[in-house]
C-alpha positions as CSV (number, residue, x, y, z in Angstrom):
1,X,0.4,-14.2,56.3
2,X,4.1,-13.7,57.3
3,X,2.4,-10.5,60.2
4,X,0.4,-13.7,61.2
5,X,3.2,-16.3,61.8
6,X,5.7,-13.7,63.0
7,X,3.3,-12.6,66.1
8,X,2.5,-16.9,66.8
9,X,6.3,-16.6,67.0
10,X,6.4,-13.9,69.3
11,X,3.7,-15.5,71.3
12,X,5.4,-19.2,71.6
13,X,8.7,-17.9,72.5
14,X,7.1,-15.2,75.1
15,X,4.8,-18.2,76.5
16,X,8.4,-20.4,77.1
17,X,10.2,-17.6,78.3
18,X,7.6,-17.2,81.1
19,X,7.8,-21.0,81.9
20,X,11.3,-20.6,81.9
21,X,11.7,-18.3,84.5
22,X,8.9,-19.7,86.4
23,X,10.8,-23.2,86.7
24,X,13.9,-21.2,87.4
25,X,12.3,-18.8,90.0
26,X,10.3,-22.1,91.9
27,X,14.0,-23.9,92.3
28,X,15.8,-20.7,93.3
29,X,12.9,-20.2,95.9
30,X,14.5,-23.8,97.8
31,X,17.4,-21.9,98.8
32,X,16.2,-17.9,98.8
33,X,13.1,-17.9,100.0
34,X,9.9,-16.9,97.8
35,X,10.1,-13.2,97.4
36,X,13.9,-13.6,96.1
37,X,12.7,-16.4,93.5
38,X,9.7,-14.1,92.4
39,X,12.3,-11.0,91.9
40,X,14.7,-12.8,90.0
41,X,12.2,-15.0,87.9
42,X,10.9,-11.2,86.7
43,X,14.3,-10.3,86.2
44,X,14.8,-13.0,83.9
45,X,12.0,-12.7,82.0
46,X,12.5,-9.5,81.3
47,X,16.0,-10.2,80.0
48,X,14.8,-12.9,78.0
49,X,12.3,-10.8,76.5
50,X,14.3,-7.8,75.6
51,X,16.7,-10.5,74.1
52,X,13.9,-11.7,72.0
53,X,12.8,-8.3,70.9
54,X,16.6,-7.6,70.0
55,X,16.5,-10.9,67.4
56,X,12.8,-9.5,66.1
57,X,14.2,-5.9,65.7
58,X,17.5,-7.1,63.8
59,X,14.9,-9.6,61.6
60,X,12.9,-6.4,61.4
61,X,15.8,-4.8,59.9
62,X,16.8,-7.0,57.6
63,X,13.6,-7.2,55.8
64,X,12.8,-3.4,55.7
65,X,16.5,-3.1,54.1
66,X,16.0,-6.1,51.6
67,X,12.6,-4.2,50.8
68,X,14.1,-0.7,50.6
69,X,16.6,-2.6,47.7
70,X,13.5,-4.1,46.3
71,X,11.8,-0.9,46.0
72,X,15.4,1.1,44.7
73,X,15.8,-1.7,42.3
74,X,11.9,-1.0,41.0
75,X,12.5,2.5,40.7
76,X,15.4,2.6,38.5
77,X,13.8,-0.1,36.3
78,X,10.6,2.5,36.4
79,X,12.7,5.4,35.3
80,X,14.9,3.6,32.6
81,X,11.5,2.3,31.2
82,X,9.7,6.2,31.3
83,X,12.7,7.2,29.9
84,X,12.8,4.5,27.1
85,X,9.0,5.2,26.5
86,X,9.7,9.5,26.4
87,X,12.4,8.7,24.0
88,X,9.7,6.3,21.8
89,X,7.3,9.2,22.0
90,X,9.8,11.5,20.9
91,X,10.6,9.5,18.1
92,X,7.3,8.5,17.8
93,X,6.6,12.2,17.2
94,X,9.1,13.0,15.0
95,X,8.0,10.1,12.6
96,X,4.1,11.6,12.7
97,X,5.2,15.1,11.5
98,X,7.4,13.5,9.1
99,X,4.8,11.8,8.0
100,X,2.7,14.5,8.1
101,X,5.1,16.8,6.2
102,X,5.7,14.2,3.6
103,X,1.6,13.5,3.0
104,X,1.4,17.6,2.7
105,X,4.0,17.5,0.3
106,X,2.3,15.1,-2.2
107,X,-0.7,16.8,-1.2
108,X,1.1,20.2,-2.4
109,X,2.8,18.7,-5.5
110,X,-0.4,17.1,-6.5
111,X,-2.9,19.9,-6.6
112,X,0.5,22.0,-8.3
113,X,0.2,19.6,-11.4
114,X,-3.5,19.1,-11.5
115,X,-3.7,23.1,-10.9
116,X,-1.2,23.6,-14.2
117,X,-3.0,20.5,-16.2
118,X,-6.3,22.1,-15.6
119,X,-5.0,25.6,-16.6
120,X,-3.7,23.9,-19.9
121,X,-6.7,21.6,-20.2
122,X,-9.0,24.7,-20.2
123,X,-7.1,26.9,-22.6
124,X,-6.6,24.0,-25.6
125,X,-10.4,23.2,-24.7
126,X,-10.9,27.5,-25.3
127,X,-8.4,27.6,-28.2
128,X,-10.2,24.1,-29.9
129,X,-13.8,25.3,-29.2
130,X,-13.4,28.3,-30.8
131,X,-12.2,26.6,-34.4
132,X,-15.7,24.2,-34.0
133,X,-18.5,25.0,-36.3
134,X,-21.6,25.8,-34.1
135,X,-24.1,24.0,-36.2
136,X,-24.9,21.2,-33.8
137,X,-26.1,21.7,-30.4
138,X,-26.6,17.8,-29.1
139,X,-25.0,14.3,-29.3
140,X,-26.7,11.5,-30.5
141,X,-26.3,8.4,-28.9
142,X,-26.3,4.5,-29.8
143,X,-27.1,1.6,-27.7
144,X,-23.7,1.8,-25.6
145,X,-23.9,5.7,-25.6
146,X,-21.2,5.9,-28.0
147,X,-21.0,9.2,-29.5
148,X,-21.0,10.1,-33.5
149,X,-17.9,10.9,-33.9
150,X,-18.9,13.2,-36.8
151,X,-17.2,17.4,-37.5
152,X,-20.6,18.6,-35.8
153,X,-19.9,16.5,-32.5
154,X,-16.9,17.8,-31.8
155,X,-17.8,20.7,-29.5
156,X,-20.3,19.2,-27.4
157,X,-18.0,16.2,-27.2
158,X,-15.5,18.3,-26.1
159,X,-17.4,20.0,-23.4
160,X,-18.7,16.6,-22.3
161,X,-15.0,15.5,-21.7
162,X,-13.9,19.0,-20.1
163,X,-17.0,18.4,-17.3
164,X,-17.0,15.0,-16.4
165,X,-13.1,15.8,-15.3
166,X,-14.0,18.9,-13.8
167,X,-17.2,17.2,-12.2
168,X,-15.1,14.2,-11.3
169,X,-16.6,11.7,-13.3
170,X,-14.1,9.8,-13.6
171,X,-14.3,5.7,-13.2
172,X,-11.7,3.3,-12.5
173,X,-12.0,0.2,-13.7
174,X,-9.6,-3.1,-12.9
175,X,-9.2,-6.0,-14.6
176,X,-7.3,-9.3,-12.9
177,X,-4.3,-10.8,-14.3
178,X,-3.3,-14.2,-13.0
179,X,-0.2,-16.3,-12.9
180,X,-0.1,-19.5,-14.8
181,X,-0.9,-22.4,-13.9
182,X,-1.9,-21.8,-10.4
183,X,-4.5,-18.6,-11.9
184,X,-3.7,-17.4,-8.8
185,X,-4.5,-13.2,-8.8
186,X,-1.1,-11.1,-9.2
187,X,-1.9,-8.0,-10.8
188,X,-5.1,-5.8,-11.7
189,X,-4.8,-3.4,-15.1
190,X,-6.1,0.2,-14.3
191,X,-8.5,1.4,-16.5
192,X,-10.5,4.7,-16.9
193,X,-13.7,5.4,-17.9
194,X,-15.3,9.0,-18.4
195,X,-19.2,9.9,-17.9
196,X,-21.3,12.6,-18.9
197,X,-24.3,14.0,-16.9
198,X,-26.5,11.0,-17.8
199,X,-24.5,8.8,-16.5
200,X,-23.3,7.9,-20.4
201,X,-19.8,6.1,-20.8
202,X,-17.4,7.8,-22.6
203,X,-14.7,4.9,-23.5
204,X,-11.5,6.0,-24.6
205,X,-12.0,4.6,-29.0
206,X,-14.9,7.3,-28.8
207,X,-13.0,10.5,-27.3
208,X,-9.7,10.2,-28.5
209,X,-10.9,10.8,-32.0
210,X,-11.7,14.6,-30.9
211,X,-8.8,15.0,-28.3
212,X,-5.8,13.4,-29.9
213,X,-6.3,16.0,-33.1
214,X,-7.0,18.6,-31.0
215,X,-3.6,18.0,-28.7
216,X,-5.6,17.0,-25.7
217,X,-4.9,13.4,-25.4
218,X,-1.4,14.5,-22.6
219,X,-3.7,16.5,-21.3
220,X,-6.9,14.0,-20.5
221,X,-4.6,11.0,-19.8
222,X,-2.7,12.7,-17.1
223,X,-5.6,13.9,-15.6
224,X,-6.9,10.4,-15.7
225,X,-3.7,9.1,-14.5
226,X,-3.7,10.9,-11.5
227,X,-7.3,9.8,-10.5
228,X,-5.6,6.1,-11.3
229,X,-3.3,7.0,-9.0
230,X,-5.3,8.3,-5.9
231,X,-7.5,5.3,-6.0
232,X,-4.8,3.3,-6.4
233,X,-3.0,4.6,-3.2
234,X,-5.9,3.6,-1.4
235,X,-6.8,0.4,-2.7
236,X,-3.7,-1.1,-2.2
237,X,-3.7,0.1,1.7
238,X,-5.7,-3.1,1.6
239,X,-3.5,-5.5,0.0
240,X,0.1,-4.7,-0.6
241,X,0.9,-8.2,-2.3
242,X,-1.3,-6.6,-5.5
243,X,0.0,-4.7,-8.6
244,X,-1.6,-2.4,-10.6
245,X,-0.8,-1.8,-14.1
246,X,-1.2,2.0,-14.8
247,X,-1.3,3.0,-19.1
248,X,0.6,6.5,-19.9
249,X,0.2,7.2,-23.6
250,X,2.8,8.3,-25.8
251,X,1.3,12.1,-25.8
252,X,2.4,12.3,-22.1
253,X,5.7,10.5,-22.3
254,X,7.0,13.3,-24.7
255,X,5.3,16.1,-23.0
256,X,8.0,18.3,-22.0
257,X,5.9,20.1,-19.8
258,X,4.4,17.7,-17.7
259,X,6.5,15.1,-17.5
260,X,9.2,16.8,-15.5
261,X,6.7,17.4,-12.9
262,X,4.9,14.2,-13.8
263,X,8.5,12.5,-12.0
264,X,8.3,15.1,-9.1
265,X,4.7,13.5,-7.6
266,X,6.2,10.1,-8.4
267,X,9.5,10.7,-6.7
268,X,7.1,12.0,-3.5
269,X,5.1,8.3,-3.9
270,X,7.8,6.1,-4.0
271,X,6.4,4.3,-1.5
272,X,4.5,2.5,-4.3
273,X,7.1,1.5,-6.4
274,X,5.7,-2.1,-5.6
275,X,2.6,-1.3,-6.1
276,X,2.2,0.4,-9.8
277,X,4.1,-1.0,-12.7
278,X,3.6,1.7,-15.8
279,X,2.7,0.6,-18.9
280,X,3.3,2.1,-22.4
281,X,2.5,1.1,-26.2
282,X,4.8,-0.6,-28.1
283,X,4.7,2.4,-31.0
284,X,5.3,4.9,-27.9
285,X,8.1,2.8,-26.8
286,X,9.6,2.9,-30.4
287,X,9.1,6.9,-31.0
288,X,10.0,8.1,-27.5
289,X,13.0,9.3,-28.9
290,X,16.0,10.2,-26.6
291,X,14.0,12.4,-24.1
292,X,11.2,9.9,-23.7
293,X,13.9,7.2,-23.2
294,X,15.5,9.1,-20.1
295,X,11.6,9.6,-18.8
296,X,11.2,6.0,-18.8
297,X,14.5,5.1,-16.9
298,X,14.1,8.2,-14.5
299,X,10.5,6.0,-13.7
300,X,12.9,3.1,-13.1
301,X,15.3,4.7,-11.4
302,X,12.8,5.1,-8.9
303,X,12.0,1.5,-8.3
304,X,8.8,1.6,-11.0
305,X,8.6,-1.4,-13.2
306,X,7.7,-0.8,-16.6
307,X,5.1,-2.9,-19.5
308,X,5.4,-2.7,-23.0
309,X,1.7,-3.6,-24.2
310,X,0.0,-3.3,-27.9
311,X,3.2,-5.3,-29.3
312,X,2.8,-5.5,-32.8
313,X,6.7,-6.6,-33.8
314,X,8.7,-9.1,-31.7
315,X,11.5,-8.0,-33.6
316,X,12.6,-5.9,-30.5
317,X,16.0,-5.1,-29.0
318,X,15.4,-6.9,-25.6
319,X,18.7,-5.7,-23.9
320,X,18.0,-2.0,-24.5
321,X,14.4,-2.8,-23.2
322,X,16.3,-4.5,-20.4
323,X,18.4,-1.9,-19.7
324,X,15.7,0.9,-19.9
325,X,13.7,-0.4,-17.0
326,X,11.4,-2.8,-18.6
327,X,10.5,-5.8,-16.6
328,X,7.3,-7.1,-18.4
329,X,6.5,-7.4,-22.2
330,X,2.5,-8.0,-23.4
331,X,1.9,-10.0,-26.2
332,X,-1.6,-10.7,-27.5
333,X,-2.4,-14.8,-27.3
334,X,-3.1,-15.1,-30.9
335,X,0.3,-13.6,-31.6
336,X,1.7,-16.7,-29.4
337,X,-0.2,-19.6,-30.6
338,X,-0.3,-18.3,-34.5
339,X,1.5,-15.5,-35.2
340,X,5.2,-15.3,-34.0
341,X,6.1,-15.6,-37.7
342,X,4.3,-12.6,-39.4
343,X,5.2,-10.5,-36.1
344,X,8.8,-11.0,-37.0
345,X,9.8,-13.1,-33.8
346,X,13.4,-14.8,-34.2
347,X,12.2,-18.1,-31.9
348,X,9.2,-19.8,-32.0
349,X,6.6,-19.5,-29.8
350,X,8.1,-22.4,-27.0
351,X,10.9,-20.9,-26.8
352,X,10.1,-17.1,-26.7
353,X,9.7,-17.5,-22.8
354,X,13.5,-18.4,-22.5
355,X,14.5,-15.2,-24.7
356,X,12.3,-13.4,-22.3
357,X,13.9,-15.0,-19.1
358,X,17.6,-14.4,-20.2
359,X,16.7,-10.4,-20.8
360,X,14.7,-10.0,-17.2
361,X,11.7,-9.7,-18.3
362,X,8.3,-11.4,-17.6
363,X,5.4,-12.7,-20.7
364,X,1.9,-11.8,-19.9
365,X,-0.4,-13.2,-23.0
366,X,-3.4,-10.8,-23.4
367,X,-6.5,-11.2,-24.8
368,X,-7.3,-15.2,-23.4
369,X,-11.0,-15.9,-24.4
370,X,-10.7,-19.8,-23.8
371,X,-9.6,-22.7,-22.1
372,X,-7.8,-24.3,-25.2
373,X,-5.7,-21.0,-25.5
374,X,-4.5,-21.7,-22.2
375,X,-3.4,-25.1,-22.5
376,X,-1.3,-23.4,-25.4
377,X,0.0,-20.9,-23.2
378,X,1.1,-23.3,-20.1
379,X,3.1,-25.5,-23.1
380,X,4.7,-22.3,-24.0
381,X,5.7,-21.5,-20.0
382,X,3.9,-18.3,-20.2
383,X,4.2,-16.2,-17.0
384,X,0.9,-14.4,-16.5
385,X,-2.1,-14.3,-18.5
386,X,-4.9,-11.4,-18.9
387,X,-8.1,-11.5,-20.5
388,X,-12.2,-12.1,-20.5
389,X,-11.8,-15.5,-19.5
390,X,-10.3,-14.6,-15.9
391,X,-12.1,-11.6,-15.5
392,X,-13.8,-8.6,-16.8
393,X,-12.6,-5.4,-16.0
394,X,-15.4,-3.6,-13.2
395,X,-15.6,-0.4,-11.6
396,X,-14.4,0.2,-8.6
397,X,-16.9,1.9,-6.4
398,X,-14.7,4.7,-4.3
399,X,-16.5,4.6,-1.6
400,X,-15.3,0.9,-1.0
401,X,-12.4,0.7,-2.6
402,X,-11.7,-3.0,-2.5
403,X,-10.0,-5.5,-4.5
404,X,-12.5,-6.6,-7.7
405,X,-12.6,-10.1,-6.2
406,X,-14.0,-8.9,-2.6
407,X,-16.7,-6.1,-4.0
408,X,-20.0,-6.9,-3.7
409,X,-22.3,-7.4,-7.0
410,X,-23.7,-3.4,-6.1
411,X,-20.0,-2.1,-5.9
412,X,-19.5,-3.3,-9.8
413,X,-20.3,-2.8,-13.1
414,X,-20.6,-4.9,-15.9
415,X,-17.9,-4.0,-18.3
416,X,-18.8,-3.1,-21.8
417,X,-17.4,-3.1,-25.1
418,X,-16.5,-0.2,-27.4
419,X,-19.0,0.0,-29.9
């Protein structure tokens, strides 16, 4: 467009030039004669011209330099921005094979305590078997496939365990806990499920009665805690703003062997520290003894929250809880709405949420079958409340690996009781 209005220019001022010099030349030829008047009326056109094509040239100039600062201008701005984006690549980079290292790490530390936990699940298994009479050479089953837990079980039951880990038959199940009164979903409680070949569940009331005696309970629950916590990582990929409340028995808490390296893989996942809150039994809690007591604040240390569940006494010391790393304390809802008394609370029941408050820690009832329970609890300002009546715990299908609300009826299964 400009190419176009700088050559109608060119053209006009060329077209009066020539009128110019022609008006010039005709009264020049009154007193020169015509061949003078013609001469100099060239002459002057000329001149004009060359005067016009002096202005264009300088314009010329002027807009080839303001381009040449334009283009100057764009190429620094072009090389400050390549080498803002090689230093973003380069960091870029660096974070990826962090990342990468750190990922290998767990990886590493990971199949370090699974490889030892297998070693020493496969030795008591060898050391157990060999003390188990040889009479029986089945399990019977009931209607749940719960096992006999019977003298002449024990070996296949034992063998049944040591597969479905082996085999990875391993289930993790979830059950919502809500806050009160909204019921909105907070946290989910992890909980594992073995299965034999036929597809059989194993609960945990059925095969502790052969491991714990035979000092395999550490054993099978940190194997199944590590399953929790591979899923876990995963499902919580989807959904940050969930919880997951992970169960470590007392067994494991005072195994000297595993523990240690049991804090290693969490120290390499702290990344989750918002994500799993461990939970541990009020009796585990209570004989942890000075070694167990460091284990639990080294988890805190970390950033892990910890639960006290299966409270039988209220008559706890809630500073040292406090200053151990516990942040949330589960207390059946029968124990609230009947029973602080005989548990040995010093408040009642409406104010046991205060006492709670003042020592940093949270009140999840467990165990709500009803609505009237509830009304109970939102009198008492209860915090959070788990149970049948906001959800059964389901299986979470792996292959998914979604939040219990979102999975489709196929992904879950029904959730049933110990026989």
């Amino acid at each position: 467009m400009n190419d176009r209005i700088s050559s109608l220019t060119k053209a006009l001022l060329t077209l009066c030039a020539f009128f110019v010099c022609a008006t010039l030349g005709a009264g020049l030829a009154l007193f020169t004669g015509w061949p003078v008047a013609i001469l100099s009326g060239m002459v002057g056109f000329v001149f004009v011209q060359q005067v016009v094509a002096s202005f264009a040239r300088r314009r010329d100039k002027r807009a080839i330099a303001k381009e040449m600062t334009h283009l100057r201008k764009s190429h620094l701005e072009f090389e400050t921005t390549l080498h803002d984006t090689r230093a973003r690549l380069g960091e870029l980079g660096g974070l990826i094979e962090q990342r990468a290292s750190t990922q290998e790490k767990k990886i590493v530390a990971e199949l370090q305590v699974l490889e030892t936990l297998m070693h020493d699940f496969t030795g008591k298994i060898s050391r157990t078997a060999a003390q188990v009479p040889h009479e029986a050479t089945r399990v019977q089953r009931g209607p749940a496939g719960a096992y006999l837990n019977t003298l002449n079980d024990k070996g296949v039951l034992l063998e049944t365990i040591r597969s479905s880990l082996e085999e990875n038959r391993v289930d993790l199940y979830l059950q919502p806990m809500v806050s009160l009164p909204q019921r909105k979903l907070r946290y989910y409680e992890a909980l594992s499920r073995l299965r034999d070949r036929d597809g059989q569940i194993i609960m945990p009331a059925q095969y502790m009665q052969v491991a714990a005696p035979a000092g395999l309970m550490s054993v099978v629950d940190n194997l199944l805690l590590f399953r929790c916590v591979q899923i876990v990582r995963r499902l919580t990929q989807k959904n940050r703003d969930i919880g997951i409340f992970c169960n470590i028995s007392g067994d494991t808490l005072a195994d000297k062997e595993f523990f240690p390296q049991f804090l290693d893989y969490m120290r390499l996942n702290r990344d989750l520290t918002g994500q799993i809150i461990f939970e541990f039994s009020q009796e585990a809690v209570l004989k942890a003894g000075v070694e167990g007591e460091r284990n639990l604040t080294s988890l805190a240390t970390m950033g892990f929250a910890l639960s006290m569940d299966h409270v039988e006494s209220l008559a706890l010391d809630f500073l040292r809880l406090k200053a151990i790393g516990f942040r949330h304390l589960k207390v059946r809802a029968s124990m609230l709405t009947r029973g602080m008394s005989g548990a040995g609370s010093a408040v009642a029941a409406e104010d046991f949420k205060k006492l709670l408050t003042r020592h940093g820690l949270n009140l999840i009832a467990e165990r709500v079958e009803d609505e009237r329970t509830v009304v109970q609890l939102l009198e008492y300002a209860v915090d959070y409340a788990q149970g049948y009546l906001f959800g059964e715990p389901r299986a979470v299908r792996e292959d998914s690996l979604k939040p219990v609300s979102a999975l489709e009826p196929a992904a879950v299964l029904p959730f049933k009781r110990a026989g």
